[in-house]
C-alpha positions as CSV (number, residue, x, y, z in Angstrom):
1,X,6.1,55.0,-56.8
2,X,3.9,52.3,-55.8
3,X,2.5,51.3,-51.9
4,X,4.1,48.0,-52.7
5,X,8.0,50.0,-53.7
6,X,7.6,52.2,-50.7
7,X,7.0,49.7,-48.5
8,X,10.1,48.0,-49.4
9,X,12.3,50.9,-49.7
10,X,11.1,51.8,-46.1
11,X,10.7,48.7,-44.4
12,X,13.0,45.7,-46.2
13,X,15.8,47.7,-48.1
14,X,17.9,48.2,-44.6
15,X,18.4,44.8,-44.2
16,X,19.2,43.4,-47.7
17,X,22.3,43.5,-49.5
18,X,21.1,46.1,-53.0
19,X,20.9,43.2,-55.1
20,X,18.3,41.6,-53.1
21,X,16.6,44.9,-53.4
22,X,16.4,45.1,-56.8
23,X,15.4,41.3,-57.1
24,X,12.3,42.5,-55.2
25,X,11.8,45.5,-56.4
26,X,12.4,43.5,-60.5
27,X,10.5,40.4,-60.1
28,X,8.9,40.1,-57.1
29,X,6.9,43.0,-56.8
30,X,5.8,42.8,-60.8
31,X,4.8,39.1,-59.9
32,X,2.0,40.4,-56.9
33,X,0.9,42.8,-59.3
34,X,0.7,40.8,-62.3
35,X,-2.0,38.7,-59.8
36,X,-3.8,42.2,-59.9
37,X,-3.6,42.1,-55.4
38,X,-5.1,44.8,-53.6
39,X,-2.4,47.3,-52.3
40,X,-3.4,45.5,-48.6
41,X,-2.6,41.9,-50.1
42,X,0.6,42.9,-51.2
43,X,1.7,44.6,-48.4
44,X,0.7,41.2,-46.7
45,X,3.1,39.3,-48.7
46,X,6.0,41.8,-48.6
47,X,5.8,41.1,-44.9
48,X,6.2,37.8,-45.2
49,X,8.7,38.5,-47.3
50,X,10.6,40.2,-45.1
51,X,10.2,37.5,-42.7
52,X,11.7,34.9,-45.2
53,X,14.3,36.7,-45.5
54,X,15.7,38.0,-42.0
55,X,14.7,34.5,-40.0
56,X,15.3,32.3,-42.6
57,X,18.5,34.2,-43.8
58,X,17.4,33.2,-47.1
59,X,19.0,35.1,-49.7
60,X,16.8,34.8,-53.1
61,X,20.2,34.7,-55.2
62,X,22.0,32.2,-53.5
63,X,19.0,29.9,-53.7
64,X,18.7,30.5,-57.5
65,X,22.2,28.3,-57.0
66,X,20.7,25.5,-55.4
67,X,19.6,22.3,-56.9
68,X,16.3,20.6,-56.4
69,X,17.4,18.5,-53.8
70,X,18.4,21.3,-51.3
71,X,15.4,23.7,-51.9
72,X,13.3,20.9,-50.9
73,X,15.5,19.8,-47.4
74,X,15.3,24.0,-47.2
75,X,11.9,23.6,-47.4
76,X,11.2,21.3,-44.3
77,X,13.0,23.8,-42.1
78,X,10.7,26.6,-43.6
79,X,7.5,24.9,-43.1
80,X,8.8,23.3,-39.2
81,X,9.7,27.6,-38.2
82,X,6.2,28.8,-40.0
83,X,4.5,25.7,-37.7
84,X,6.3,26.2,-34.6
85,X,5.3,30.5,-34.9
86,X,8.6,31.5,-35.5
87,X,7.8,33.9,-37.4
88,X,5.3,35.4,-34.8
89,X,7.1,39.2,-33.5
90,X,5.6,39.4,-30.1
91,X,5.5,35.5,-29.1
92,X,2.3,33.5,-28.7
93,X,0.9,31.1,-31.5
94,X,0.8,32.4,-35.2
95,X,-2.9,32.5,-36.6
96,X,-2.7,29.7,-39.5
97,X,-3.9,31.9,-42.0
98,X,-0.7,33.5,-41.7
99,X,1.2,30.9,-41.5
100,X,-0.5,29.4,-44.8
101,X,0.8,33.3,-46.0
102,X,4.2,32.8,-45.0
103,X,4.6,29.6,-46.6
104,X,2.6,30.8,-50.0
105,X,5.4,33.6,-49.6
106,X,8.4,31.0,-49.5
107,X,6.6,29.0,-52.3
108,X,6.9,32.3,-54.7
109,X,10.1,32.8,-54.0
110,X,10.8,29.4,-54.8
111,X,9.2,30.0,-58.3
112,X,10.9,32.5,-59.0
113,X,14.0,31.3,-58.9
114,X,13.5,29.0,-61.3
115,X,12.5,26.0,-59.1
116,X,9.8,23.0,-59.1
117,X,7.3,23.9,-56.1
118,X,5.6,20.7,-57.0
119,X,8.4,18.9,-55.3
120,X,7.7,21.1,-52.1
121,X,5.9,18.9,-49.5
122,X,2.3,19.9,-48.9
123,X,1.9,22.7,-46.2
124,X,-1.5,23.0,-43.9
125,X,-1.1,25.2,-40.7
126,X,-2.0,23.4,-37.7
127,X,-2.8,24.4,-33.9
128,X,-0.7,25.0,-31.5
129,X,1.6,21.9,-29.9
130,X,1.5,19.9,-33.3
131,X,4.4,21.6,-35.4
132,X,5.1,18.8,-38.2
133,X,4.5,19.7,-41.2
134,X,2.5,17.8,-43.5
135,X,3.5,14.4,-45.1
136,X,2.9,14.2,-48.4
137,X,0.1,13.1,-50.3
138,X,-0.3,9.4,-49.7
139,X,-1.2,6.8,-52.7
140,X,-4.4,6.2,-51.0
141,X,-5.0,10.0,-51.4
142,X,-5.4,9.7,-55.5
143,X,-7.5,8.7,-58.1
144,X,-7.4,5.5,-59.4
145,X,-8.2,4.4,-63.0
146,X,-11.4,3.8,-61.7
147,X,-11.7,6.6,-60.2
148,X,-11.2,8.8,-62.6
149,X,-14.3,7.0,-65.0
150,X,-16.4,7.4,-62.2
151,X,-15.1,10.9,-61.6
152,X,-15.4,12.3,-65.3
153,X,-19.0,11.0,-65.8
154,X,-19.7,12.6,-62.4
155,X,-18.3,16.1,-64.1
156,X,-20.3,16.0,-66.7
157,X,-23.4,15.2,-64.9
158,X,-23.5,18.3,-62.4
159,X,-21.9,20.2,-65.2
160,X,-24.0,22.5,-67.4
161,X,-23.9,21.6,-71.1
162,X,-21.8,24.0,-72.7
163,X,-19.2,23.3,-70.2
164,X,-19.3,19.4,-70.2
165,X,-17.2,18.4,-72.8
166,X,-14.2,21.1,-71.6
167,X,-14.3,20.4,-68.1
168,X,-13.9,16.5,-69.2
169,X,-11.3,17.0,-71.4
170,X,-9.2,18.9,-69.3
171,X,-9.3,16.5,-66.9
172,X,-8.6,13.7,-69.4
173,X,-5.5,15.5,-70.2
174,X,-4.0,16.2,-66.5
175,X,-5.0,12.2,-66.4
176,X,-2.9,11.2,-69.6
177,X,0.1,13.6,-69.9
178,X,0.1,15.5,-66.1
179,X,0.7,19.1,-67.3
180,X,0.5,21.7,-64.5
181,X,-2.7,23.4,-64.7
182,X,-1.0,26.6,-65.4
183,X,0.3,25.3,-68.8
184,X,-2.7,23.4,-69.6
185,X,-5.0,26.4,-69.2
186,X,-2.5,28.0,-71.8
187,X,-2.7,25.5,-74.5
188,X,-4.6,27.3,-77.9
189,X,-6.3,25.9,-80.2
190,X,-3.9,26.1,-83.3
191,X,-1.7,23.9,-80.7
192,X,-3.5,21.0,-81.3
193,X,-3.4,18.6,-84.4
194,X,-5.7,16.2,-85.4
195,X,-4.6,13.7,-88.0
196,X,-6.9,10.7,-88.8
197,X,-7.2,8.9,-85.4
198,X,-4.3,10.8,-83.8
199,X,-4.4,14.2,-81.9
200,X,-1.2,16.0,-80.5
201,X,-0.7,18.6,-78.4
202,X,1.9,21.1,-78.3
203,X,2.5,22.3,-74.1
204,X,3.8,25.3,-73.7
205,X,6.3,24.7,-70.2
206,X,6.3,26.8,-67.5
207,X,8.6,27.2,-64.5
208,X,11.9,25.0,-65.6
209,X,9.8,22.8,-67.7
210,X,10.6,22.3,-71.3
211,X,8.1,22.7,-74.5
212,X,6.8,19.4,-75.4
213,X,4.4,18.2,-78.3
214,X,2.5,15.4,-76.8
215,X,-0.2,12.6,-78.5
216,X,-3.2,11.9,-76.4
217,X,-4.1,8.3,-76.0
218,X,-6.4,8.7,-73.0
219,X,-9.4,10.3,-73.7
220,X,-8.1,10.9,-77.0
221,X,-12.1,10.9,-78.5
222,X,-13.6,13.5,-76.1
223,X,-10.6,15.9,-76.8
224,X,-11.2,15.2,-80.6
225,X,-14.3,16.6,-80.2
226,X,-14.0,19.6,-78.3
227,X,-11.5,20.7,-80.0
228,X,-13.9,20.2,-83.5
229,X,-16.6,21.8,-82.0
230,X,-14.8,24.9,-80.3
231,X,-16.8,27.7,-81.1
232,X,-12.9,29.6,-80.9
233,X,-10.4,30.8,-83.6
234,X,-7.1,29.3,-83.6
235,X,-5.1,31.4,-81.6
236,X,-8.0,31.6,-78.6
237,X,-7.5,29.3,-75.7
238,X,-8.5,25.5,-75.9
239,X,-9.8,25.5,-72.3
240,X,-11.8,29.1,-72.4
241,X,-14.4,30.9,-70.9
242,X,-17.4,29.5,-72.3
243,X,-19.6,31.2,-70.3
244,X,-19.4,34.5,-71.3
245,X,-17.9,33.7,-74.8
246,X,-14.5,35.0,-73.8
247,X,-12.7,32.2,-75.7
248,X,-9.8,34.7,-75.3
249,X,-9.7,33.9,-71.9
250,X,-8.8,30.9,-70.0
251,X,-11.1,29.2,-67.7
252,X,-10.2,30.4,-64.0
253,X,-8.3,27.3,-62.6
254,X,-10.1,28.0,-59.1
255,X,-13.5,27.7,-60.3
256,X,-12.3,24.7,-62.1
257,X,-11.1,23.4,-58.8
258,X,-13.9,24.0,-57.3
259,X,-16.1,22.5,-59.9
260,X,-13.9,19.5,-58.5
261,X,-14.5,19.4,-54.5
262,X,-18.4,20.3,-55.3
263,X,-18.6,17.2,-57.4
264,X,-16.1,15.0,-54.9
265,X,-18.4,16.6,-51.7
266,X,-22.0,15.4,-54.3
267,X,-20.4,11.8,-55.3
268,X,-18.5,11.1,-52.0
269,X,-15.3,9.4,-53.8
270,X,-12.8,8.6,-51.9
271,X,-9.5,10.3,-53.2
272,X,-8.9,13.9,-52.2
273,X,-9.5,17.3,-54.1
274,X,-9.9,19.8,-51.1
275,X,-6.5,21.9,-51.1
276,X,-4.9,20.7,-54.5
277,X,-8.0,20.1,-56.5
278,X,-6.2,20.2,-59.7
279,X,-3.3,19.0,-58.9
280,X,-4.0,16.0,-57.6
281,X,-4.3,14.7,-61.1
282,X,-1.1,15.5,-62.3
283,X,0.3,13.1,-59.1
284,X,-2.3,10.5,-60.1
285,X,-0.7,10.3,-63.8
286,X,2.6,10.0,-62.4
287,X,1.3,7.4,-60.0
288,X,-0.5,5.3,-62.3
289,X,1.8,5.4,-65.4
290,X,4.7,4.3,-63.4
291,X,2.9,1.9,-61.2
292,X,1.0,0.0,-64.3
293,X,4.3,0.0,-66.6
294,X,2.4,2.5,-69.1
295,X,5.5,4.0,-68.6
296,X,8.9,4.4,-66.7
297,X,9.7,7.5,-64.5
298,X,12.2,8.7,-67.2
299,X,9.4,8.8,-69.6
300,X,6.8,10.3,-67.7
301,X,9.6,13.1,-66.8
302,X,9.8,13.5,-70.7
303,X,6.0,13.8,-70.9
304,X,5.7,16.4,-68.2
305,X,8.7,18.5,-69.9
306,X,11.0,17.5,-66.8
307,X,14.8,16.6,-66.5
308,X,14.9,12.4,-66.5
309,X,17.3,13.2,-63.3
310,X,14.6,14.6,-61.1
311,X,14.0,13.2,-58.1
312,X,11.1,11.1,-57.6
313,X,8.8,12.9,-55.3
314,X,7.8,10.9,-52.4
315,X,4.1,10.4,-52.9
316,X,5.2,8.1,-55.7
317,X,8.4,6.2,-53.7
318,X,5.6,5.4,-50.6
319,X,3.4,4.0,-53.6
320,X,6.5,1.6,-54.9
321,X,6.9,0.8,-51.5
322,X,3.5,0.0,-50.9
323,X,3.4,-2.6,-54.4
324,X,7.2,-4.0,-53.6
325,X,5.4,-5.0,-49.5
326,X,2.5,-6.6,-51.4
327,X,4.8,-8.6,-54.2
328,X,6.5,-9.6,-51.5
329,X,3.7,-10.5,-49.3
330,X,2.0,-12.6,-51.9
331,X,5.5,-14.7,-52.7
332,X,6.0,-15.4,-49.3
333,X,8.7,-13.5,-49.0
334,X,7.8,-11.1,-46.0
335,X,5.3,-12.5,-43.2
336,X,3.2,-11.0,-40.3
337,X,2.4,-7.8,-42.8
338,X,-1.2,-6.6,-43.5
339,X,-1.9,-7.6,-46.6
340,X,-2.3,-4.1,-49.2
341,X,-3.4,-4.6,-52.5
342,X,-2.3,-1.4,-54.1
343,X,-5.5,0.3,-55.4
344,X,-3.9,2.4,-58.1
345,X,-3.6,-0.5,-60.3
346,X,-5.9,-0.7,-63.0
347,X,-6.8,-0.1,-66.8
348,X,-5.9,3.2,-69.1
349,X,-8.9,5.5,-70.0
350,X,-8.4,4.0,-73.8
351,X,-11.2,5.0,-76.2
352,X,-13.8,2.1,-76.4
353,X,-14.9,0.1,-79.5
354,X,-18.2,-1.4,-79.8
355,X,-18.3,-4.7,-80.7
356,X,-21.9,-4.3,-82.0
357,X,-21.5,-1.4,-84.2
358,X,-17.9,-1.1,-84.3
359,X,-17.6,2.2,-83.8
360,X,-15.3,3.6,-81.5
361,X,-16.7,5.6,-78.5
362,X,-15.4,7.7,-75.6
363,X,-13.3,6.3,-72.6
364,X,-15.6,6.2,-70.0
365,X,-19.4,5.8,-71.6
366,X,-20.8,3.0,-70.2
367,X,-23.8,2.7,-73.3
368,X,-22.4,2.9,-77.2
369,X,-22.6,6.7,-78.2
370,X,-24.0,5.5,-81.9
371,X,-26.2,2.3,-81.2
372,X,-26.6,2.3,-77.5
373,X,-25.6,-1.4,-76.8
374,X,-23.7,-2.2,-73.7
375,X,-20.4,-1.2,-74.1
376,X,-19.1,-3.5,-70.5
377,X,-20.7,-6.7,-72.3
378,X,-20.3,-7.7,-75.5
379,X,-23.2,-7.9,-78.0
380,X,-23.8,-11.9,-79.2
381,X,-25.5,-10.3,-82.5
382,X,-21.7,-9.6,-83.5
383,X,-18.9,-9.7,-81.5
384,X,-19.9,-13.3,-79.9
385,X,-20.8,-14.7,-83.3
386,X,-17.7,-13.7,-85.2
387,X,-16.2,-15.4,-82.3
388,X,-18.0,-18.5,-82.3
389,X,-17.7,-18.7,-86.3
390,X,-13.9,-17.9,-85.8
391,X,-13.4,-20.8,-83.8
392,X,-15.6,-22.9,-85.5
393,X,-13.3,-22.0,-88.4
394,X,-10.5,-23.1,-86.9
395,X,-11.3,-26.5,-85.0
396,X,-12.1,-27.3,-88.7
397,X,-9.3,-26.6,-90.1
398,X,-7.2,-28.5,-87.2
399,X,-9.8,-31.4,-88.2
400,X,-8.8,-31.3,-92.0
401,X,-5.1,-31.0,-90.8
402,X,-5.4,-34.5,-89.0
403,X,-7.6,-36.2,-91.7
404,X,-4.9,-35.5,-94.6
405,X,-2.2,-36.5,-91.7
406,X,-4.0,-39.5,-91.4
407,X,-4.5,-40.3,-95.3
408,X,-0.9,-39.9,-96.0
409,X,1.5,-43.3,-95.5
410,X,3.7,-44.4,-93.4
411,X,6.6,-43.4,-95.7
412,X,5.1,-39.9,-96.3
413,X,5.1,-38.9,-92.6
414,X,8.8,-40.0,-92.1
415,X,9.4,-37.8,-94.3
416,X,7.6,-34.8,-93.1
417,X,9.1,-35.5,-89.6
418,X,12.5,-35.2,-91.0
């Protein structure tokens, strides 16, 4: 028998009903060891466990009955008892590492029965006296469109070569279709498809999402080419260890993560990455997609492999809020507001086409890729000449129009009038 069984046998098992038991014993056990813990880590975890389960009276079967809605009211009163050090034996104030342990314990259990933890709100331990838990990530909190340019050329400047191109792609595609990280890092290489101009993507779903294929539209030509030049076979993973050549392995999604705060922490953007560095992309797509119109919340649901009926988490209601205050500030029809121009509005990360060469170039190069003109100005050579010439063209046709108007008689334009 494992430490981890024992422990459970000895110190849980009293105090369930047997099917609990065997819930912990079937799934939730497997799932710390799967993680390959230490014997200590687990046994860390059970505690919690037990802690869940006896102050909480949470019963892991009766919440696989819940819906959405009342795992996440569940989950305020979780996160206010781990605050307050409720869950502390002997009194006093609850060291916030544990309390960050008790509510990754809760967040498992959520998991694994069946439920979105993305729609969790956001949990940081705090000190004594201050036992709210934490509000949600706020619209000011994400990338912008911007940002994300900014960002991406950032990643690939205090990223080695042979990483560049993957770390930018996968960050393209948390910014265009918002997969978890989990199924993102999953994604092989036979699971994309490259047809002229068009790449899609199949996405494997975890948790209760569904299977989706997907086409990329942002960043659509640095995914193109990694995926070209991926030194993998088809059934390795897209997103792979390229560092030691393991392209049988996934990238570690902490490293990743931290790849992000070191470049956030070198750059000094504004938007956060420190405690979800991944996923506050996948909120940044929701946000920006339904925000510009690029698409309704229905659809991005569909993208993200999620039931249309899901309820819209809150970081993006405080962000409609936020646009509906200005709209109505700037019509006159609210007064004695501040004034908040909401800074998530802004252009998609399309691929770029030169007007110089004509060649179509990465989303967010700032120089042409093939002939190195300035891809933020036009080139007079050949854009601003056709232009010219195309006007030209027409004013004289519009002259040639009103010359035959005027050679024609009275009689003739009667008739055309009619």
């Amino acid at each position: 028998m494992s430490d981890g069984y024992t422990y459970v046998k000895n110190k849980i098992a009293d105090n369930v009903k047997p099917e609990t038991k065997q819930w912990i014993t079937k799934e939730y056990i497997p799932m710390l060891e799967r993680k390959a813990l230490s014997r200590s880590t687990q046994k860390n975890y059970l505690q919690g466990l037990k802690k869940l389960l006896l102050i909480e009276e949470i019963d892991p079967l009766e919440l696989k009955e819940m819906n959405q809605d009342e795992v996440n009211q569940l989950a305020k009163t979780v996160a206010a008892n781990i605050q307050s050090s409720k869950y502390q034996e002997r009194g006093g104030e609850t060291h916030p590492r544990r309390k960050n342990l008790f509510w990754k314990t809760f967040q498992q259990t959520v998991d694994l029965t069946g439920h979105d933890t993305d729609q969790l709100p956001e949990f940081k331990a705090k000190n004594k006296g201050d036992v709210k838990t934490q509000a949600d990530t706020k619209p000011e909190e994400m990338p912008t469109p911007e940002d994300m340019k900014q960002f991406i050329q950032a990643v690939g400047k205090h990223t080695g070569d042979s990483h560049t191109l993957r770390n930018q792609s996968l960050l393209l595609l948390l910014w265009d279709k918002g997969p978890r990280i989990g199924e993102a890092l999953n994604i092989q290489i036979k699971d994309c498809e490259i047809s002229n101009d068009r790449l899609t993507i199949k996405i494997t779903g975890n948790k209760k999402s569904e299977d989706r294929k997907v086409e990329i539209y942002q960043g659509r030509e640095t995914l193109k080419e990694f995926i070209q030049t991926h030194p993998g076979g088809p059934d390795d993973y897209l997103f792979s260890d390229l560092n030691h050549e393991e392209y049988g392995k996934p990238v570690s999604r902490t490293k990743f993560g931290d790849k992000h705060n070191q470049v956030n922490q070198k750059e000094s953007f504004d938007f956060k990455t420190f405690g979800e560095p991944n996923h506050i992309f996948r909120k940044a797509m929701v946000t920006s997609h339904v925000l510009n119109d690029w698409a309704t919340w229905e659809e991005v649901c569909k993208l993200q492999g999620k039931s249309p009926d899901s309820t819209k988490p809150d970081y993006l209601k405080m962000a409609l809020s936020d646009v509906n205050n200005t709209v109505g500030q700037k019509i006159g029809a609210l007064e004695n507001q501040e004034e908040r121009d909401y800074h998530m509005l802004g252009q998609p990360l399309l691929p770029q086409k030169c007007q110089a060469c004509q060649r179509i170039n990465k989303c967010f190069v700032k120089t042409c890729q093939y002939c190195s003109g300035d891809l933020s100005t036009p080139d007079r050579s050949s854009f601003q000449t056709t232009k010219e010439e195309q006007y030209k063209t027409e004013v004289i046709g519009r002259i040639k129009g009103l010359k035959n108007l005027m050679e024609k008689s009275d009689e003739e334009l009667e008739d055309l009038i009619e």
